[in-house]
C-alpha positions in Angstrom: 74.8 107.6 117.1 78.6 106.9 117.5 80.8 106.9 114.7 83.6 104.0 114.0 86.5 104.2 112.3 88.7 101.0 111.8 91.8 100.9 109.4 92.0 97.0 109.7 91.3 94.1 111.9 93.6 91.5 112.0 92.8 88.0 113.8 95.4 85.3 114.8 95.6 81.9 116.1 98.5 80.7 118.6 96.4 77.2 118.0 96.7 77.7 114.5 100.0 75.4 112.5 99.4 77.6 109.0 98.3 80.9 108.7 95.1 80.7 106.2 95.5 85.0 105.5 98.4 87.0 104.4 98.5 90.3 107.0 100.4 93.4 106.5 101.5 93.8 110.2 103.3 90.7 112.1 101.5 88.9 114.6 101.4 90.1 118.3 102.6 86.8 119.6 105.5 84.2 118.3 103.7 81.6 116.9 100.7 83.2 116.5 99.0 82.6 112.8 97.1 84.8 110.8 93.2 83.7 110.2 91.5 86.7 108.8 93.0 90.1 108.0 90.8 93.0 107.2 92.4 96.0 106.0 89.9 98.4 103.7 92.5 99.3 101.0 89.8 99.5 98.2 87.9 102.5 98.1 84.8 101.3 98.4 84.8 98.4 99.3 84.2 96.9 103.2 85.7 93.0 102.1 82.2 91.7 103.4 81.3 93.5 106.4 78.0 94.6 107.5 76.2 92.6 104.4 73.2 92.4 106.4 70.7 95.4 107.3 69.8 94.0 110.7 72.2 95.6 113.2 71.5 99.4 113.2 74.5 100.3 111.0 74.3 103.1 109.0 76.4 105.3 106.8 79.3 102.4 105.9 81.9 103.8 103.8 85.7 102.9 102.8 87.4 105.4 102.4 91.5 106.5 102.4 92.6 102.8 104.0 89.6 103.8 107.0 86.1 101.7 107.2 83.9 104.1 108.8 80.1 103.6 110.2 77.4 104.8 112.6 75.7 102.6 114.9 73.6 103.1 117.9 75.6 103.6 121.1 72.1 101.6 122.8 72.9 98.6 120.8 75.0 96.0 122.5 78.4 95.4 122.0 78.3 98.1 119.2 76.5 96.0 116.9 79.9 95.5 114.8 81.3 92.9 117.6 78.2 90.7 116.4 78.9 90.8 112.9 82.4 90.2 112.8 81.8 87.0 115.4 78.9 86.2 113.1 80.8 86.4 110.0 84.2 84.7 111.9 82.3 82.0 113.2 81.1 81.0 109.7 
């Protein structure tokens, strides 16, 4: 099993005109709009990730600004890079 830690996920746009999410951190680019920010300040709470039990995660927790989880290292891309482009591409 390996063990993820991820105090926030922030996505931008350069395509984007208006940012549709307020971010704590400026974006990495000039121009560059905020689309989704992620950033596991409620205890608690992981802001929709991982709703679904199909992807091997286990032991999801938010804890101290951190959203932690297991997954297994066999699964492809982590398993968390297909729920975040599953939940993105929404």
């Amino acid at each position: 099993m390996l063990t993820v830690l991820l105090d926030y996920v922030h996505i931008y746009d350069a395509r984007a005109t208006q940012p549709s999410a307020q971010c704590s951190a400026a974006p990495p680019r000039a121009g560059a709009q905020a689309v989704r920010c992620w950033e596991f300040n409620t205890p608690g709470d992981p802001e929709g990730w991982f709703t679904r039990e199909s992807l091997n995660i286990s032991n999801v927790q938010v804890a101290g600004g951190v959203l932690s989880f297991q997954v297994k290292a066999s699964e492809p891309g982590f398993g968390f890079v297909v729920a975040l482009a599953h939940w993105y591409g929404r």
